[in-house]
N, C-alpha and C positions, 0 to 999 in steps of 0.2 A: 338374629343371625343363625345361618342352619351349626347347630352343632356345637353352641358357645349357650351355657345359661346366662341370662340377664336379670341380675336383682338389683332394685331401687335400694340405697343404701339407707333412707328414713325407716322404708319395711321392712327392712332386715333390722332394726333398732329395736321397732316397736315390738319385734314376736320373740325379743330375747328376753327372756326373764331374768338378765343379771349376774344369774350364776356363771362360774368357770372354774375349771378345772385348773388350778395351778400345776405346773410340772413340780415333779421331786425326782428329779435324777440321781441315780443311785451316785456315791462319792466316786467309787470306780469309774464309772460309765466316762467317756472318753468326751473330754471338753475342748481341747485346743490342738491343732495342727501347726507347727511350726518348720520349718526348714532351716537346715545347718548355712554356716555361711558359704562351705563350698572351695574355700581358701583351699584344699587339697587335693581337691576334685569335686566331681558330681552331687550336688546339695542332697542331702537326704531327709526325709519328711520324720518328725518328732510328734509323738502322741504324749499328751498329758491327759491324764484322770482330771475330775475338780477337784480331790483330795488333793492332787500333787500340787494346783493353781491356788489354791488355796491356803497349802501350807507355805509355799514360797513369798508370796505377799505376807504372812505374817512372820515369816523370816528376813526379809528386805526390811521391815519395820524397827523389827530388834537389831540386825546390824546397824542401820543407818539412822535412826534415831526420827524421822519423819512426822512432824507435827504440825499441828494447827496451825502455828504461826510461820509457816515454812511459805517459803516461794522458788520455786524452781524455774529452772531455762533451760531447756530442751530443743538441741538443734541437729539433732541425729535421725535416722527412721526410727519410728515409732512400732516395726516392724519386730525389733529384736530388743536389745537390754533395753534402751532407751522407754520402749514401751512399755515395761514390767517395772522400770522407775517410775513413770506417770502412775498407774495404777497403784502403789504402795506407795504414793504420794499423798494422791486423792482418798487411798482408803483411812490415811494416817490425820485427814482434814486436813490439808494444807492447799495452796492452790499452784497451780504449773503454768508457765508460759512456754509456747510453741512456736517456732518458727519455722521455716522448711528448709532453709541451710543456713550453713554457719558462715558468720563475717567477724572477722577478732573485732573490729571496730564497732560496729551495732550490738556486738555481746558484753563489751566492757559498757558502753552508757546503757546497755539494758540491767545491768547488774547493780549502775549505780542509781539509777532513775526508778526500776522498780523494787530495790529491795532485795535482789537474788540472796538467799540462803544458800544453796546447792544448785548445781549444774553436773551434766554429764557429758566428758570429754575423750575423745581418743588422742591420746599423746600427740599427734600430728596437729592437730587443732591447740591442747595448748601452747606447744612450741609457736603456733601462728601468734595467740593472746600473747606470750611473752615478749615476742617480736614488734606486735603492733604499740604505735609511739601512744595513742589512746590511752594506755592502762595507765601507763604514769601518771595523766591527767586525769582520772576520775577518781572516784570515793568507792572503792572496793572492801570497806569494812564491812559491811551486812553478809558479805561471803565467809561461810563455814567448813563448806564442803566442796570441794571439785574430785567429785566421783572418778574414776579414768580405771581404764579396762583397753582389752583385747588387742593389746600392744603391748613389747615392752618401751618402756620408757630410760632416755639417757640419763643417769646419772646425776651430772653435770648440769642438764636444765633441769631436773629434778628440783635440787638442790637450789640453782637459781629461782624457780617458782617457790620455795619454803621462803627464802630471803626476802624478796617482792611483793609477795603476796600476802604468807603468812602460811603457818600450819594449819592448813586446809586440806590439803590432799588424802584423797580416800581411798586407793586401788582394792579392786575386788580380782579376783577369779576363779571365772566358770565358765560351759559349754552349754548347746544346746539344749545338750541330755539332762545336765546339771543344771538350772538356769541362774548364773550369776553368781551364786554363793556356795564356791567350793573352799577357799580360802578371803577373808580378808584384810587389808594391810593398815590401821587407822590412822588419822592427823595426827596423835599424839606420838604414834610409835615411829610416823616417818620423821619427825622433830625431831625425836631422841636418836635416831641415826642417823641425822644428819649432821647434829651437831657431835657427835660422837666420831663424824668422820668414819662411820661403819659401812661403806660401800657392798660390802657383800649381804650387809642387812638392808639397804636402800633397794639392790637386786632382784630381793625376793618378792616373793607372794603375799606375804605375809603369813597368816595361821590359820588354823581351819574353824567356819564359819561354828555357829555357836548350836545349828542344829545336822551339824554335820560329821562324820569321821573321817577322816584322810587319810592312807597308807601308802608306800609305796612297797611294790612288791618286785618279786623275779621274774625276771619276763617266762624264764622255762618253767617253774615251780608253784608259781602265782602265791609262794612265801611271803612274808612282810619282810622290809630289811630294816636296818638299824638304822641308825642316824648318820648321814655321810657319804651312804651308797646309791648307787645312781638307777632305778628300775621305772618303771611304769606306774603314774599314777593310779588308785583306786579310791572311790569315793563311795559310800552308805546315806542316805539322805532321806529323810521322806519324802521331800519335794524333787526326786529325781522321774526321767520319762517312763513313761509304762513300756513303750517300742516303737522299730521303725514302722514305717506306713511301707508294708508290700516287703520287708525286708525280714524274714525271720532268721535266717540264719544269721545275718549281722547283729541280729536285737542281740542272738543266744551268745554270740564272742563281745558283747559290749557287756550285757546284764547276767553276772554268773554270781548264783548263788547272795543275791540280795546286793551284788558291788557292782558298779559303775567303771568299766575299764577305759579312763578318757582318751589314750593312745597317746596322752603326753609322758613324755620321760622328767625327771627330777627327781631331789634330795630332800629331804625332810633331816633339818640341824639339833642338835640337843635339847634349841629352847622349842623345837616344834614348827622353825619358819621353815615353809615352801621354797624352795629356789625350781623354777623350770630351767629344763636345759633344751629340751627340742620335743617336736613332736615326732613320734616314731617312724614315722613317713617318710619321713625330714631326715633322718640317722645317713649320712654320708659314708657308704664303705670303701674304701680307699689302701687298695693292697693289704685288705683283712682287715685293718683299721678302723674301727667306728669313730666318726666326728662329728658331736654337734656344731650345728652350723651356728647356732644362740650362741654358747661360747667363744665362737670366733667374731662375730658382730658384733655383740658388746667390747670388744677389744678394738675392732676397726673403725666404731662411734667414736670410742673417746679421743682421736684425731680431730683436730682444729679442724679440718679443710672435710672432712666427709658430715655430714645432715646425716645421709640414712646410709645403712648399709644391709645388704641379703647375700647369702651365701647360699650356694646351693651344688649339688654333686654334676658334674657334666661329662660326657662317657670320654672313656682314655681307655687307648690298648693297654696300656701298660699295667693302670692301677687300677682299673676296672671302673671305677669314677676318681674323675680329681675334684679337688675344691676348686670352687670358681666363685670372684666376689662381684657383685653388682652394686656401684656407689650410686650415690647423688652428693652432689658436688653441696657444701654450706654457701658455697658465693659461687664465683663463674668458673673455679675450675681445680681442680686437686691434683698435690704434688705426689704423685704414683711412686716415686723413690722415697718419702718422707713415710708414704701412711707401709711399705714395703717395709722399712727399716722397723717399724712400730711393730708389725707381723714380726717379723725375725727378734725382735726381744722379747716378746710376749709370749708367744704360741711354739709350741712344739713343733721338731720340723714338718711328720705329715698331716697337721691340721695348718700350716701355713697354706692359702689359696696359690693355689699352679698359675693362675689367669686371674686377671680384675679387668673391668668393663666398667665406662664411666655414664651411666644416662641421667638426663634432666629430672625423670621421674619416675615412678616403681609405680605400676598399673596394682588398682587398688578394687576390693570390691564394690557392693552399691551400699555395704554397710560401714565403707571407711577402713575395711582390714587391707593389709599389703596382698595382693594372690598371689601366693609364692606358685601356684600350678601354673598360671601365665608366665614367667619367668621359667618356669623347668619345661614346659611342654617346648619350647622355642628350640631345647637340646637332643628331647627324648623322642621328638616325633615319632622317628623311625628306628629306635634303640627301647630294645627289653629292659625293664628296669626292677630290681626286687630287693629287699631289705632284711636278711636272716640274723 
């Protein structure tokens, strides 16, 4: 064909002598491309070195313990964490099962019929296993570990899944930038707060991962603060991103001076647990007021009649944004004066939500996270919005 070479693939065989050139890419040199989930807006492209891939799968190892005899269940994309648990599965010898989505019912007799060790869950998924009549019927002892991330998780079913199941539960967190292991939370220590009745230790994070540093600093000063105070995470890691793809001046306000500025807000306590309170994005300001909206949601959860709840700022003359809450009903429908009343004893008057709106379901990304930017864009279309 005019303009196309054609080689016989035997003769190309025969006139190679064998040799090749293996690559050796420098540890810097840029190995993986990832994208943020985008929950806040516009996904942003993540560059890893193979030092950073490299470090991180042998940091996945030491927190979670990953061994030969391990059997995993994987029913999330393999795109994001989920993917970086296969891999420091496989590097740890053990073997992973895969499926392409998740059913509470096919994941409890996959647990009991092949042995599951660890699974990895977003809290909405467990809440589904708790719920499904299945688990009670099966043999879920082989299970160790149910990993869960990128949510917070209620309490209450927390605590129901430690009962039912067993101390298993493993929460971890991290971002993009970070991958996976900024703080995390183990079976053992969610045991001890559960049966401790420690609700504000069940809340947290946990502690910062074992090759990581965590601080929380000033947002004006980029100070570290004490233990109690409310600032902006920062993280130290080896296994952190090199930069954005195409984004430098964001890489420069994310990566300053060797720290990871995640944009989440939280408290670091005396024993060193993580509590998040919101992502800075997310900071509702409300006639000069800051309120996180995490704060208000964990309180609007623990109502019998609300499943999920999102809070978010929606423009008001008066107070510049008000709080507004978005449920999802536990059964077919919630009593608005009941979960009102629960606001009014809990919450301060201007983090009490002005407005609640009741919808069937909270539009979610394709990695399973809530998008809170779907929910806010439906207010902001046409309204400037800014967070000082």
């Amino acid at each position: 064909m005019d303009g196309i070479d054609v080689h016989r693939y035997e003769t190309l065989l025969d006139s190679h002598d064998g040799e090749f050139d293996r690559p050796s890419p420098s540890p810097e040199a840029i190995a993986g491309h990832f994208y943020t989930g985008g929950t806040t807006g516009e996904p942003k492209g993540v560059l890893y070195t193979h030092r950073c891939l490299v470090e991180n799968l042998q940091a996945h190892l030491l927190e979670f313990g990953f061994a030969g005899d391990d059997v995993g269940l994987l029913t999330t994309p393999l795109s994001h964490s989920a993917g970086t648990f296969c891999l420091a599965a496989l590097l740890g010898g053990g073997k992973v099962l895969i499926r392409d989505q998740f059913d509470p019912d096919e994941a409890a007799e996959i647990i009991e019929h092949a042995g599951v060790t660890w699974t990895f869950l977003v809290p909405t998924m467990i809440y589904r296993l708790l719920d499904a009549d299945s688990l009670a019927a099966v043999n879920h002892s082989s299970l160790t570990r149910i990993i869960y991330g990128a949510a917070p998780m209620r309490t209450d079913r927390l605590k129901e899944g430690i009962e039912r199941i067993g101390p298993v539960f493993h929460q971890f967190y991290g971002q993009t930038e970070v991958p996976n292991l900024i703080t995390t939370f183990p079976p053992a220590e969610h045991a001890q707060a559960a049966e401790a009745g420690d609700l504000a230790r069940l809340q947290s994070a946990g502690t910062p991962c074992l090759r990581a540093t965590v601080e929380v600093r000033d947002a004006d000063t980029d100070d570290p603060l004490p233990p109690g105070e409310t600032g902006e995470i920062a993280v130290a890691a080896p296994y952190a991103f090199e930069e954005y793809f195409g984004r430098p001046e964001t890489t420069a306000e994310t990566r300053r001076d060797g720290w990871v500025y995640t944009g989440d807000i939280g408290r670091l306590d005396d024993a060193g647990y993580l509590t998040l309170v919101d992502r800075s994005s997310d900071v509702i300001v409300t006639g000069g007021m800051n309120v996180y909206g995490r704060s208000v949601e964990q309180v609007l959860r623990e109502h019998p009649d609300v499943a999920e709840a999102i809070v978010v700022g929606v423009p008001d003359e008066e107070w510049g944004e008000a709080v507004h809450a978005v449920l999802v009903p536990a059964e077919t429908t919630i009593d608005r004066e009941s979960v009102e009343t629960v606001a009014d004893e809990r919450l301060a008057p201007y983090k009490k939500p002005k407005s609640y709106e009741i919808i069937e379901s909270l539009p979610t990304t394709n990695l399973g996270k809530i998008d809170r930017s779907k929910i806010r864009e439906r207010y902001w279309d046409d309204e400037a919005r800014s967070i000082h």
